[in-house]
PDB file of N, CA, C and O in Angstrom:
ATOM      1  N   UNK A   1     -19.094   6.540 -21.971  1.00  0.00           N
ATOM      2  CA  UNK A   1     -18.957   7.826 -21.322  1.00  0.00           C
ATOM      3  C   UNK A   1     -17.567   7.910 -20.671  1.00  0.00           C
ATOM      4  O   UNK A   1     -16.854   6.958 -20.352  1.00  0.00           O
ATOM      5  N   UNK A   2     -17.312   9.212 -20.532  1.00  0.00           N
ATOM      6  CA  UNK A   2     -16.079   9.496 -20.283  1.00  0.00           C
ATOM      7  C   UNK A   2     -15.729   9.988 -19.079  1.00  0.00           C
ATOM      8  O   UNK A   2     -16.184  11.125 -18.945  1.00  0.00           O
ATOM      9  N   UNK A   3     -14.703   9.367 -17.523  1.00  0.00           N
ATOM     10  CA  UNK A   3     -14.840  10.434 -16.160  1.00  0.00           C
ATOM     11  C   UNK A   3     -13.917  10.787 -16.070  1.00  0.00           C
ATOM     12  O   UNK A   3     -12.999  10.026 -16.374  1.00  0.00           O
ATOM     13  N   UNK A   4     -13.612  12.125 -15.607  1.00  0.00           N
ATOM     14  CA  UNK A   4     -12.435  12.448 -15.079  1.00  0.00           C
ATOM     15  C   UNK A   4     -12.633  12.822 -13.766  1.00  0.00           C
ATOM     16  O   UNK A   4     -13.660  13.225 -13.219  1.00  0.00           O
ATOM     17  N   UNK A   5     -10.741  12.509 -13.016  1.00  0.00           N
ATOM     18  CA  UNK A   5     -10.204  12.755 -11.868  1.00  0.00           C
ATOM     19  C   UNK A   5      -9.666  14.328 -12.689  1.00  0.00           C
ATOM     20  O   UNK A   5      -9.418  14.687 -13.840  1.00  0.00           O
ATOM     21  N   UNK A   6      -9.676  14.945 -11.305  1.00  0.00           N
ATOM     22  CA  UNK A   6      -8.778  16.205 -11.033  1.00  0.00           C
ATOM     23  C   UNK A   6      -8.263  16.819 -10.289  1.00  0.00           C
ATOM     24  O   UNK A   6      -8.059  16.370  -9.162  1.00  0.00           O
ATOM     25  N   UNK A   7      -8.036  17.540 -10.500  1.00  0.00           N
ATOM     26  CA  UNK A   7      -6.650  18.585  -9.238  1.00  0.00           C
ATOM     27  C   UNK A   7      -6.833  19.789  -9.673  1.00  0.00           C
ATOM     28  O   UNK A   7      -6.850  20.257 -10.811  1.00  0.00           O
ATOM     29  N   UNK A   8      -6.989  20.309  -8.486  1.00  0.00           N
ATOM     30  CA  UNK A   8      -8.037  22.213  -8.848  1.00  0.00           C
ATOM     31  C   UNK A   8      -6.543  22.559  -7.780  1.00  0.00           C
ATOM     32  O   UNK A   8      -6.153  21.766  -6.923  1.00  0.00           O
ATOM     33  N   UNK A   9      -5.835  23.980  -8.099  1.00  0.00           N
ATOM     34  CA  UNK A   9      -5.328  24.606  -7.112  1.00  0.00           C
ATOM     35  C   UNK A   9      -6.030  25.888  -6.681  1.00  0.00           C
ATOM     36  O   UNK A   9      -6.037  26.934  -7.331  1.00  0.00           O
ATOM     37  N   UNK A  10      -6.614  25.682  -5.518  1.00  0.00           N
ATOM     38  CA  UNK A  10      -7.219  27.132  -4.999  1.00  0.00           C
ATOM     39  C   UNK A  10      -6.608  28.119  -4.704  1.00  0.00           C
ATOM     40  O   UNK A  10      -5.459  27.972  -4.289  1.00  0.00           O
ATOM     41  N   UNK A  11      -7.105  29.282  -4.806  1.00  0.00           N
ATOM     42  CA  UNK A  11      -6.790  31.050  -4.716  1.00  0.00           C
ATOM     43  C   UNK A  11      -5.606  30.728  -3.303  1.00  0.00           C
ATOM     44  O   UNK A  11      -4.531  31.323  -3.378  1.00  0.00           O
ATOM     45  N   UNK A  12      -5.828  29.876  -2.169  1.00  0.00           N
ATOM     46  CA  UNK A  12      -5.207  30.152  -1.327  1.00  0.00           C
ATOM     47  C   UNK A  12      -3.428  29.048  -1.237  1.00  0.00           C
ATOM     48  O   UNK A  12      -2.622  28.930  -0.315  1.00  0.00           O
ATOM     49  N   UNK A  13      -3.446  28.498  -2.532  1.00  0.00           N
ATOM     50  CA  UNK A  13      -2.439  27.502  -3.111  1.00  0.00           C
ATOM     51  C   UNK A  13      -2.503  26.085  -2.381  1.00  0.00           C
ATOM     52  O   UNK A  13      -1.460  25.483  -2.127  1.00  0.00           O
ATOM     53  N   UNK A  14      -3.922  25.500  -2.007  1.00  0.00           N
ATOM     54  CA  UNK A  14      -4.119  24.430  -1.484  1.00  0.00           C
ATOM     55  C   UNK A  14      -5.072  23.430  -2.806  1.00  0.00           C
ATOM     56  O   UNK A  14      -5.694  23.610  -3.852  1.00  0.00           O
ATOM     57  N   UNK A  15      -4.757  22.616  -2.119  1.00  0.00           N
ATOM     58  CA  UNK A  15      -4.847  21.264  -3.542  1.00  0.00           C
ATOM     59  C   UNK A  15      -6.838  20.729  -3.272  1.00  0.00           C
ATOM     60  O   UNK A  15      -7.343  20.446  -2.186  1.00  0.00           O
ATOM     61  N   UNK A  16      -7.355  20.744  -4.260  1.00  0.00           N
ATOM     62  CA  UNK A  16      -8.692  20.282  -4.051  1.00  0.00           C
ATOM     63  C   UNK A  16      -9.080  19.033  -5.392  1.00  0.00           C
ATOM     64  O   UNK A  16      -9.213  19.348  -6.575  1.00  0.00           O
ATOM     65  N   UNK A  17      -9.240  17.251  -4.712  1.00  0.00           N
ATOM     66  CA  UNK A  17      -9.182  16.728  -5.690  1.00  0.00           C
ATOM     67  C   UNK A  17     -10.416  16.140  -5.827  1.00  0.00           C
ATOM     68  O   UNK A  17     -10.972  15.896  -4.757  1.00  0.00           O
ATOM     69  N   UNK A  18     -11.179  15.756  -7.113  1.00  0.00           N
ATOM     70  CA  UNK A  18     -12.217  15.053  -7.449  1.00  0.00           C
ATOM     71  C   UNK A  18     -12.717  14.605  -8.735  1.00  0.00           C
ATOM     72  O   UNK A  18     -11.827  14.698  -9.580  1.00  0.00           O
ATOM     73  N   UNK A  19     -13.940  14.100  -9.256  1.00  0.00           N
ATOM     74  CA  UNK A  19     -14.110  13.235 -10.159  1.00  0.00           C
ATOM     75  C   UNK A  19     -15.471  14.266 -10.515  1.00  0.00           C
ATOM     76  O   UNK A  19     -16.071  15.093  -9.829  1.00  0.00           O
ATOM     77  N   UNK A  20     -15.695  13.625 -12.408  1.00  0.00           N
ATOM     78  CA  UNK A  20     -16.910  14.813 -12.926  1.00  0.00           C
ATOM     79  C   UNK A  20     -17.180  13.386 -14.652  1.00  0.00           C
ATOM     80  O   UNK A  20     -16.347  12.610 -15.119  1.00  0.00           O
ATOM     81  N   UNK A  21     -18.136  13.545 -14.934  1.00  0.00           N
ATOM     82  CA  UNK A  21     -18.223  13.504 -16.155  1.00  0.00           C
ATOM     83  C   UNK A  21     -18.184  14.444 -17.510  1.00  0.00           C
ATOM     84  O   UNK A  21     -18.194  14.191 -18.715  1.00  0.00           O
ATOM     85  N   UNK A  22     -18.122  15.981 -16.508  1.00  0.00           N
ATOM     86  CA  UNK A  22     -18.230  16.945 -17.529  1.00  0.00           C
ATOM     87  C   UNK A  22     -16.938  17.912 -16.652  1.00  0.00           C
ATOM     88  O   UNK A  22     -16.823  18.224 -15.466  1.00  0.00           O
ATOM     89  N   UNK A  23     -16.376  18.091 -17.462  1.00  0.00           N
ATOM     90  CA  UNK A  23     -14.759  18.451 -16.520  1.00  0.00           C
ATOM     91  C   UNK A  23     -14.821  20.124 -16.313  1.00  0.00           C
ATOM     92  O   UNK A  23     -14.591  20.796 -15.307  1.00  0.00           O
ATOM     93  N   UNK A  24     -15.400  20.697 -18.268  1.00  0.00           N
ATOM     94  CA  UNK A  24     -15.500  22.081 -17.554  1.00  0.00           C
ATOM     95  C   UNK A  24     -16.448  22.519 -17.048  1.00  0.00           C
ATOM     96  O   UNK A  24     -16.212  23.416 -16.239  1.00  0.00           O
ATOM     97  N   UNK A  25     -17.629  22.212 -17.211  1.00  0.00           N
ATOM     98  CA  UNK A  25     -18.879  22.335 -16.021  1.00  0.00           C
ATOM     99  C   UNK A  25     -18.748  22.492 -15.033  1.00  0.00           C
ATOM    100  O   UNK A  25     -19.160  23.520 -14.496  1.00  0.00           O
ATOM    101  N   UNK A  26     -18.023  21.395 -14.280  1.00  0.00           N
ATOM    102  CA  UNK A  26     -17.679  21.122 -12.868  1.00  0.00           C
ATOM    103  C   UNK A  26     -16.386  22.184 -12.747  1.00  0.00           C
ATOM    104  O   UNK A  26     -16.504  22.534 -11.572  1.00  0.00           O
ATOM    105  N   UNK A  27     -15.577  22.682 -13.113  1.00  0.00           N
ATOM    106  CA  UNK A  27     -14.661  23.427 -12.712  1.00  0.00           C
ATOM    107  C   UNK A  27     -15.386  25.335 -12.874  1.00  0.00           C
ATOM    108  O   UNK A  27     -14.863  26.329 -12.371  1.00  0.00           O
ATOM    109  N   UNK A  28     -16.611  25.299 -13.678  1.00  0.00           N
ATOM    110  CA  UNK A  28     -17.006  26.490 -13.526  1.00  0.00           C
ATOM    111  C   UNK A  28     -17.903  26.372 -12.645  1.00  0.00           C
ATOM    112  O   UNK A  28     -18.354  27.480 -12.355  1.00  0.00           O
ATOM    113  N   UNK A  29     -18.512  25.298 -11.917  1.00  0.00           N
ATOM    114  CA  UNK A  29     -18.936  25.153 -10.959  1.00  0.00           C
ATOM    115  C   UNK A  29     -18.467  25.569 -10.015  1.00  0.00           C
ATOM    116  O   UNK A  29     -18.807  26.638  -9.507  1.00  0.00           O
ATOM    117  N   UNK A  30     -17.476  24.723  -9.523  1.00  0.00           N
ATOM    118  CA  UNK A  30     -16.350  25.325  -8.191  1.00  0.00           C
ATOM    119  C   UNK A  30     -16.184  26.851  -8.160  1.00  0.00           C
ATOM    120  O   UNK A  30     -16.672  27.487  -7.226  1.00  0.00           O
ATOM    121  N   UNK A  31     -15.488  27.481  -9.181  1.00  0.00           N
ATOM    122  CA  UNK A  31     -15.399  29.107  -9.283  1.00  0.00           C
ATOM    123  C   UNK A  31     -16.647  30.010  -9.088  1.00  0.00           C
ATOM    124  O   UNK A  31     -16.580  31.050  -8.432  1.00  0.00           O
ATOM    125  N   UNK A  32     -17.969  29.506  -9.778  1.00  0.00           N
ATOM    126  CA  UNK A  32     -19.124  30.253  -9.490  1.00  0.00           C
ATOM    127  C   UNK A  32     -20.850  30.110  -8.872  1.00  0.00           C
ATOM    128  O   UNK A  32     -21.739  30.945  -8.703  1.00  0.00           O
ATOM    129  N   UNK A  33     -20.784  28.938  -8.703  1.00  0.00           N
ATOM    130  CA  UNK A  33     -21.925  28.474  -8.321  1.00  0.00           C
ATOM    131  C   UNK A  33     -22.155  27.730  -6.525  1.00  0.00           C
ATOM    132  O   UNK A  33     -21.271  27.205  -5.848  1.00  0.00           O
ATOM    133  N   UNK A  34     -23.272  27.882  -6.236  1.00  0.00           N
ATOM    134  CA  UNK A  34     -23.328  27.031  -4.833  1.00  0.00           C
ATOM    135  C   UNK A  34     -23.226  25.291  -5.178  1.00  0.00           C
ATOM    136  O   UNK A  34     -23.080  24.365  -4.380  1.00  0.00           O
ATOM    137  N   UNK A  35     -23.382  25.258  -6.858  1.00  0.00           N
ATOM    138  CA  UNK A  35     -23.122  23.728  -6.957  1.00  0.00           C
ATOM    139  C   UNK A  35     -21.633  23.038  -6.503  1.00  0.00           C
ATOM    140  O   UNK A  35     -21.327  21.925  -6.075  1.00  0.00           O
ATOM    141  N   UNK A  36     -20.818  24.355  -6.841  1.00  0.00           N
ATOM    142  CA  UNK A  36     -19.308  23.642  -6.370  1.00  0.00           C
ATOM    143  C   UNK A  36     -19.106  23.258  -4.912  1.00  0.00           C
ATOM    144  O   UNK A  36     -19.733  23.795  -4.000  1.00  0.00           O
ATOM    145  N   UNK A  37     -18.251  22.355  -4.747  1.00  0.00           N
ATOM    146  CA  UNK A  37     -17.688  22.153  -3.521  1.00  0.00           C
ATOM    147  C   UNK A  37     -17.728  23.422  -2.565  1.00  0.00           C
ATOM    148  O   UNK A  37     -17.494  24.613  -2.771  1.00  0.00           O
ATOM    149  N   UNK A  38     -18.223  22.510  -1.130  1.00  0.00           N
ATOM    150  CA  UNK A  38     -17.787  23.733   0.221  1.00  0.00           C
ATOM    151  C   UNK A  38     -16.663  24.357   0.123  1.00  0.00           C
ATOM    152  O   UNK A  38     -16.271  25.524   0.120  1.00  0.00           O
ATOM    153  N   UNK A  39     -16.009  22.782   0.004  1.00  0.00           N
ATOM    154  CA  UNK A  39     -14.652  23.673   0.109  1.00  0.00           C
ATOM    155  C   UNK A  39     -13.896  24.495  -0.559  1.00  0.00           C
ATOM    156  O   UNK A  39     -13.018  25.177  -0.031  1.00  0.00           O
ATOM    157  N   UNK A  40     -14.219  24.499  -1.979  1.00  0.00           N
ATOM    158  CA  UNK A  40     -13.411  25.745  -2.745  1.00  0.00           C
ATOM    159  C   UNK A  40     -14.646  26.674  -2.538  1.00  0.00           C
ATOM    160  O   UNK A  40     -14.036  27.152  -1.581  1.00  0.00           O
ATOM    161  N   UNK A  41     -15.593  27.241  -2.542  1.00  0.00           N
ATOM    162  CA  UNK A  41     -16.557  28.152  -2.643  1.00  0.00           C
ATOM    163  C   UNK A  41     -15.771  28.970  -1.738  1.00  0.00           C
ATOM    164  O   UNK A  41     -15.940  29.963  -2.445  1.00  0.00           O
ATOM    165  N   UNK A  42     -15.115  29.381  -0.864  1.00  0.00           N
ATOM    166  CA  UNK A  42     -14.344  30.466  -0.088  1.00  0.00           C
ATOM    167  C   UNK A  42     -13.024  30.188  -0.438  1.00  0.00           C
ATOM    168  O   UNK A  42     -12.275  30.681   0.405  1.00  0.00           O
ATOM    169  N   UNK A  43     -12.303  29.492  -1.497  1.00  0.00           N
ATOM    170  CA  UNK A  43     -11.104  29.509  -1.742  1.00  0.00           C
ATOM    171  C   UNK A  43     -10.919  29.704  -3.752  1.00  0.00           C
ATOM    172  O   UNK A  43     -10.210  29.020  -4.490  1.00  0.00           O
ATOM    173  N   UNK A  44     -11.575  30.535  -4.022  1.00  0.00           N
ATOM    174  CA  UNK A  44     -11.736  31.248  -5.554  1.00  0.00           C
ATOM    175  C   UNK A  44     -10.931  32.005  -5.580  1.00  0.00           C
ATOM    176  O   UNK A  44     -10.516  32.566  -4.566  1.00  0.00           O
ATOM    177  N   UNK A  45     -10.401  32.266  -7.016  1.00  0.00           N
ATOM    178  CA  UNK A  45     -10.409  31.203  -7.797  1.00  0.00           C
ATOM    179  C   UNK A  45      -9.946  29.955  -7.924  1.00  0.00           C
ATOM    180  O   UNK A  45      -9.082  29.731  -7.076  1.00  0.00           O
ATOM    181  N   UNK A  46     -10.150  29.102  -8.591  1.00  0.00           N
ATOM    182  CA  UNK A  46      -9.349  27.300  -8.533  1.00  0.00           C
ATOM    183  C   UNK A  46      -9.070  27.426 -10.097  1.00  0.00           C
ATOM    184  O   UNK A  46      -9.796  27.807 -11.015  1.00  0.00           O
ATOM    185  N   UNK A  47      -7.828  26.992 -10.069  1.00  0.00           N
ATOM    186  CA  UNK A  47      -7.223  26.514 -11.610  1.00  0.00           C
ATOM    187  C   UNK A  47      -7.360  24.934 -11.488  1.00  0.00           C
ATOM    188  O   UNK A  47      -7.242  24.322 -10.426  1.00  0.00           O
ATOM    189  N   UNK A  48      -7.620  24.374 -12.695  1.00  0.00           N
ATOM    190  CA  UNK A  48      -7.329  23.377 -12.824  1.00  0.00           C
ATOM    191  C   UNK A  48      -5.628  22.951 -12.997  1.00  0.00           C
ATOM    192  O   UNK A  48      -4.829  23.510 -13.749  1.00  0.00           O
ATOM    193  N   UNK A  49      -5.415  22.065 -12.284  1.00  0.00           N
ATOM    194  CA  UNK A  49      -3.656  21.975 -12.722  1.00  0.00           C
ATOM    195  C   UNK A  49      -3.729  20.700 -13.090  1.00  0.00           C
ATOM    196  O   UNK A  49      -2.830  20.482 -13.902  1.00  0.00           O
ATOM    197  N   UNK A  50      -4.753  19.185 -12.757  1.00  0.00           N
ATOM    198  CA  UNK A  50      -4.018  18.087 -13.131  1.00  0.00           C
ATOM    199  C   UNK A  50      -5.219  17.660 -13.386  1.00  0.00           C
ATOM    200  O   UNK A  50      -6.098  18.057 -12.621  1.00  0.00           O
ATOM    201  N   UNK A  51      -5.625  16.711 -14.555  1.00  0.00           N
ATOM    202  CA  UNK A  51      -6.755  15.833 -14.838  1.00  0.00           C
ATOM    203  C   UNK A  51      -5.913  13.960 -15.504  1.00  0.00           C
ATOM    204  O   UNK A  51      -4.821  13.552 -15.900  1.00  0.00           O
ATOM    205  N   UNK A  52      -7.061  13.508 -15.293  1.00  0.00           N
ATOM    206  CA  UNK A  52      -6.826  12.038 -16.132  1.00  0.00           C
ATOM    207  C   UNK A  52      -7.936  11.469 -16.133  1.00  0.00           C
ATOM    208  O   UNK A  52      -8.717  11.401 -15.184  1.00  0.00           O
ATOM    209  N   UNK A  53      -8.109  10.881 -17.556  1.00  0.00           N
ATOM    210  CA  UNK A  53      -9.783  10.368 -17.691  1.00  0.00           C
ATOM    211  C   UNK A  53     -10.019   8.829 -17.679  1.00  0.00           C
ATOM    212  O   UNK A  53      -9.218   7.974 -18.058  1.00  0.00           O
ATOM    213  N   UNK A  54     -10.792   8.709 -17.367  1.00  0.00           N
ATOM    214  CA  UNK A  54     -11.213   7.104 -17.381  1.00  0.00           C
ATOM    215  C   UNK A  54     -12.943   6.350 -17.796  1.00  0.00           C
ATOM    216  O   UNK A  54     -14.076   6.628 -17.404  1.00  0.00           O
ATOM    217  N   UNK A  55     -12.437   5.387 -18.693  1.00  0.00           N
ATOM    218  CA  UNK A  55     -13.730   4.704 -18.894  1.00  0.00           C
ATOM    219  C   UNK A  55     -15.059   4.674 -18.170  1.00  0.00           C
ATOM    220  O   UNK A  55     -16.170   4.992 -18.592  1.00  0.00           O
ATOM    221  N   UNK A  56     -14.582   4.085 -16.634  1.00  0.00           N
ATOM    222  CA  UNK A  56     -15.752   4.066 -15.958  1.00  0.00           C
ATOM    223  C   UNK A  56     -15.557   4.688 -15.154  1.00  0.00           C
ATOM    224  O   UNK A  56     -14.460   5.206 -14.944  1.00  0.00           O
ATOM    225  N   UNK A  57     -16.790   4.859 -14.303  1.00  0.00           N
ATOM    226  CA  UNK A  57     -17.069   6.061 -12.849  1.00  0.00           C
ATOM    227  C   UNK A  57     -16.386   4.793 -12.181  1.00  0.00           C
ATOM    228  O   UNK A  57     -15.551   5.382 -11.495  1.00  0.00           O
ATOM    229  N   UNK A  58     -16.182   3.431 -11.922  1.00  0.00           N
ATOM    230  CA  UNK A  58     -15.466   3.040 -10.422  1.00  0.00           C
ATOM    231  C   UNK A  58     -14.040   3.297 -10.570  1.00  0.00           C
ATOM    232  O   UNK A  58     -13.304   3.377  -9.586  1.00  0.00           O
ATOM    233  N   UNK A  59     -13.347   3.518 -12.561  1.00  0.00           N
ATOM    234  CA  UNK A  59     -12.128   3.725 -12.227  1.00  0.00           C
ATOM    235  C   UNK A  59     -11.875   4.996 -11.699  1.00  0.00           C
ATOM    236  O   UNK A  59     -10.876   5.131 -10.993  1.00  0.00           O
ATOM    237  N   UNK A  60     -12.638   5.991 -11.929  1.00  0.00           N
ATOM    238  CA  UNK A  60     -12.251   7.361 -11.634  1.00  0.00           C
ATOM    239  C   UNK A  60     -12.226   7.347 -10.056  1.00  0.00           C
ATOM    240  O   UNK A  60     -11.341   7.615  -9.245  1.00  0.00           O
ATOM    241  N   UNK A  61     -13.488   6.946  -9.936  1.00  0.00           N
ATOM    242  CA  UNK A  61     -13.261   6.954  -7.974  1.00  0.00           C
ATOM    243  C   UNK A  61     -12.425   6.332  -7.501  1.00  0.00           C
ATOM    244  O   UNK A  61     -11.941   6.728  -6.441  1.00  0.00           O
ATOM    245  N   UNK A  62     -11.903   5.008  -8.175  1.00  0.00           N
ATOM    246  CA  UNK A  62     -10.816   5.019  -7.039  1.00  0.00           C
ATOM    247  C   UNK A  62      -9.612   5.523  -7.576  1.00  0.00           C
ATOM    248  O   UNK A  62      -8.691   5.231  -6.813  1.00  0.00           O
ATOM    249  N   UNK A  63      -9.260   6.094  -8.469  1.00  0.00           N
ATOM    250  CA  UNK A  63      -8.330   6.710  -8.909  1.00  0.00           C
ATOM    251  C   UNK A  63      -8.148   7.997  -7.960  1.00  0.00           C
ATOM    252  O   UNK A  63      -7.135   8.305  -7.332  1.00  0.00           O
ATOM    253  N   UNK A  64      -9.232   8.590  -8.007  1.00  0.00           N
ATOM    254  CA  UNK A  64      -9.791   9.676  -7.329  1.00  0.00           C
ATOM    255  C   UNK A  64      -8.981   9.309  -5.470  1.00  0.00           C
ATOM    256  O   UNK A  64      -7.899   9.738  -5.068  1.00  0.00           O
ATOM    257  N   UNK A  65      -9.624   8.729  -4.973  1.00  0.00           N
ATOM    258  CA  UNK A  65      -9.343   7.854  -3.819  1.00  0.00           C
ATOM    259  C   UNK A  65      -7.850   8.222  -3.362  1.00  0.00           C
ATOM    260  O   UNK A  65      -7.373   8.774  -2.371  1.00  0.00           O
ATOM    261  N   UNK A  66      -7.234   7.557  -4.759  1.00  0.00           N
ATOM    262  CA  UNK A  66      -5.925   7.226  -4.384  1.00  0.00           C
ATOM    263  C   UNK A  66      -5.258   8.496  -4.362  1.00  0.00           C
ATOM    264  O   UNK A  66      -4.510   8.543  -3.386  1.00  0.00           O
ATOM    265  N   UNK A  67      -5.236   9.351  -4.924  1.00  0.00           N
ATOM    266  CA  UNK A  67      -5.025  10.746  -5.122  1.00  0.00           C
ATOM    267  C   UNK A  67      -4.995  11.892  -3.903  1.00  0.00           C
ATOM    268  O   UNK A  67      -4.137  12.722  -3.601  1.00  0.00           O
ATOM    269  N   UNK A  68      -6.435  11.544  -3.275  1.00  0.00           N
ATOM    270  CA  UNK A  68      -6.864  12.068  -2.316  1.00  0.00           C
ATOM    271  C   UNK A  68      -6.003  11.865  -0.529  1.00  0.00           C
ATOM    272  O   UNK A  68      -6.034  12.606   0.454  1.00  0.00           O
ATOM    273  N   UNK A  69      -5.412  10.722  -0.735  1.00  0.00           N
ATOM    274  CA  UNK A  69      -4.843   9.955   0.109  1.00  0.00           C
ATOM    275  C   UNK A  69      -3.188  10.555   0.005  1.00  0.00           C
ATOM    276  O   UNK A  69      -2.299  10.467   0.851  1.00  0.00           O
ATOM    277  N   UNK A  70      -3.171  10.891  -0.723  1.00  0.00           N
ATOM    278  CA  UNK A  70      -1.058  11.552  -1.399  1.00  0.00           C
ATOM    279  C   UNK A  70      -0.996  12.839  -0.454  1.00  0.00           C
ATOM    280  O   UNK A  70      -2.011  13.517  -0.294  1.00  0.00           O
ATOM    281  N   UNK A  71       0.322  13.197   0.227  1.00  0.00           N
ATOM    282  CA  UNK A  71       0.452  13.672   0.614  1.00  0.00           C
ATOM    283  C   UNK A  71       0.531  14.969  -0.293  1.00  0.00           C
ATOM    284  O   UNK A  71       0.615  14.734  -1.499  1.00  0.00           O
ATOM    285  N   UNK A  72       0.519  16.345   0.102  1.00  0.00           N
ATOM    286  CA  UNK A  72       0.881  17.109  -0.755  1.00  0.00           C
ATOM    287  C   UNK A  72       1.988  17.900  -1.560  1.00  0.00           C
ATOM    288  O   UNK A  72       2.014  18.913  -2.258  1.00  0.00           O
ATOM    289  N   UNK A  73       3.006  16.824  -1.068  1.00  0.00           N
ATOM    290  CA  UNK A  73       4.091  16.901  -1.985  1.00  0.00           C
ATOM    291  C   UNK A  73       4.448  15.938  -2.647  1.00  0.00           C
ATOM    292  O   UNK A  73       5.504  15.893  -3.278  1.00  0.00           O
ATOM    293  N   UNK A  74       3.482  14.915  -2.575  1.00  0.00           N
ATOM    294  CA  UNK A  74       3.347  13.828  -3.876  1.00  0.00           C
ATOM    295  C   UNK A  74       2.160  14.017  -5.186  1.00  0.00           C
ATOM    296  O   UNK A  74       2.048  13.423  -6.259  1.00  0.00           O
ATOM    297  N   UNK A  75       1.296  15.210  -4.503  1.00  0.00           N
ATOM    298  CA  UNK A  75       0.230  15.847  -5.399  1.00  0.00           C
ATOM    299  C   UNK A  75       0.869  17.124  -6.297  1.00  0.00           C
ATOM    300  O   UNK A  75       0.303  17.598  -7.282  1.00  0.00           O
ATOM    301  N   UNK A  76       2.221  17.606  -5.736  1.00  0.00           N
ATOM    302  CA  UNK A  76       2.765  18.239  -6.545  1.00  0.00           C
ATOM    303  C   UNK A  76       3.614  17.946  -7.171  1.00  0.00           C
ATOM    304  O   UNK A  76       3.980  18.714  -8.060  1.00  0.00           O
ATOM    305  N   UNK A  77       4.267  16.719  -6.960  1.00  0.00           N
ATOM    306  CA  UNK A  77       4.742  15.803  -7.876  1.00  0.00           C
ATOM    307  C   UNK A  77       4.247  15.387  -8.791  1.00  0.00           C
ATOM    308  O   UNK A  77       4.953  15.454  -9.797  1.00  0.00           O
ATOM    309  N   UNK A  78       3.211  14.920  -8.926  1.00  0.00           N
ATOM    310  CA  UNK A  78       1.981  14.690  -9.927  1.00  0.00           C
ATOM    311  C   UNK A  78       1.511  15.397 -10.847  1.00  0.00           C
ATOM    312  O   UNK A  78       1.226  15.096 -12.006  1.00  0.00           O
ATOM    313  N   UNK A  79       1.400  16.793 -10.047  1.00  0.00           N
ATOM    314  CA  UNK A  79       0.889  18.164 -11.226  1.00  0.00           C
ATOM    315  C   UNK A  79       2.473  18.450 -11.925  1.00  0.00           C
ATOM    316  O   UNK A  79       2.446  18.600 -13.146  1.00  0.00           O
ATOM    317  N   UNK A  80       3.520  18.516 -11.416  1.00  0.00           N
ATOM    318  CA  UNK A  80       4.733  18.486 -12.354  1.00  0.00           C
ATOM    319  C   UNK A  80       4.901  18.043 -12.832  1.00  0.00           C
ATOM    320  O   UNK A  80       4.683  18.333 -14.008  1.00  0.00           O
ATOM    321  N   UNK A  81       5.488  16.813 -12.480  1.00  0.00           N
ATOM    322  CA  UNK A  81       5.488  15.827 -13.873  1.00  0.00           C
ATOM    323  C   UNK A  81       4.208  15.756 -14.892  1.00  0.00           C
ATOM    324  O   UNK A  81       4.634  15.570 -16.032  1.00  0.00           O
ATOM    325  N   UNK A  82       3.505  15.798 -14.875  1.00  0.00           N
ATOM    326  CA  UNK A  82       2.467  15.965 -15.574  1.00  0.00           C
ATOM    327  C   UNK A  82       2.875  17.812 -16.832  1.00  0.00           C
ATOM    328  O   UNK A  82       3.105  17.874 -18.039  1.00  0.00           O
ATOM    329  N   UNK A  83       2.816  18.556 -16.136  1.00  0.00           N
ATOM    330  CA  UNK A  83       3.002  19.787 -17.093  1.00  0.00           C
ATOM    331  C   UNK A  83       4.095  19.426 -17.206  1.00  0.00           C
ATOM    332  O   UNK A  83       3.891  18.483 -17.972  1.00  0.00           O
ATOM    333  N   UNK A  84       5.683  19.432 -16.956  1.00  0.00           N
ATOM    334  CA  UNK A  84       6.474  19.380 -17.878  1.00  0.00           C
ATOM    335  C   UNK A  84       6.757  18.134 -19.018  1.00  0.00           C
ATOM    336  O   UNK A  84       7.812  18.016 -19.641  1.00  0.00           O
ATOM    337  N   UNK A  85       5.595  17.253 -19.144  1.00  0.00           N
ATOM    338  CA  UNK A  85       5.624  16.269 -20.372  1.00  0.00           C
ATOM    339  C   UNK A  85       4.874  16.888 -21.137  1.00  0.00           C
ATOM    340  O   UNK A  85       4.575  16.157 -22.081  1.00  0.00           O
ATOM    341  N   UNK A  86       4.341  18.033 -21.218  1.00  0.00           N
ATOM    342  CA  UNK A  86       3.134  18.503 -21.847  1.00  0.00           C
ATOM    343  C   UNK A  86       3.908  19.242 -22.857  1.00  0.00           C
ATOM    344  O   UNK A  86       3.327  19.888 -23.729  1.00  0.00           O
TER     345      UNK A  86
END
């Protein structure tokens, strides 16, 4: 099975990061359901801007972890470099 980490940018241009086994589920989650996060549920819509997948759920969490911990101009460092290799 397959997990991914991600990076949602919310309606209000703040960074929301976390882990899913099903990536677009969970991101139409966030946008429409009480299943998504507190915290984006009043900050809709959320784009996805950054993902990376991993083998197991402990790499994703602490991948996840580490992510969560970045300041947010090292999280936009991350989503850049990332789209302009794309």
């Amino acid at each position: 099975m397959i997990f991914f980490v991600y990076i949602l940018e919310c309606a209000d241009k703040t960074f929301y990061t976390g882990y899913t086994k099903d990536l677009q589920t969970r991101i139409e989650q966030h946008n429409s359901s009480c299943n998504g996060a507190k915290y984006t549920s009043c900050r809709r819509p959320c784009n996805l801007v950054y993902s990376e997948s991993f083998v197991t759920r402990s790499e994703a969490m602490k991948r996840e972890k580490e992510i969560k911990k970045l300041s947010r101009s090292k999280k936009l460092e991350l989503v850049l470099n990332t789209s302009s290799a794309q």
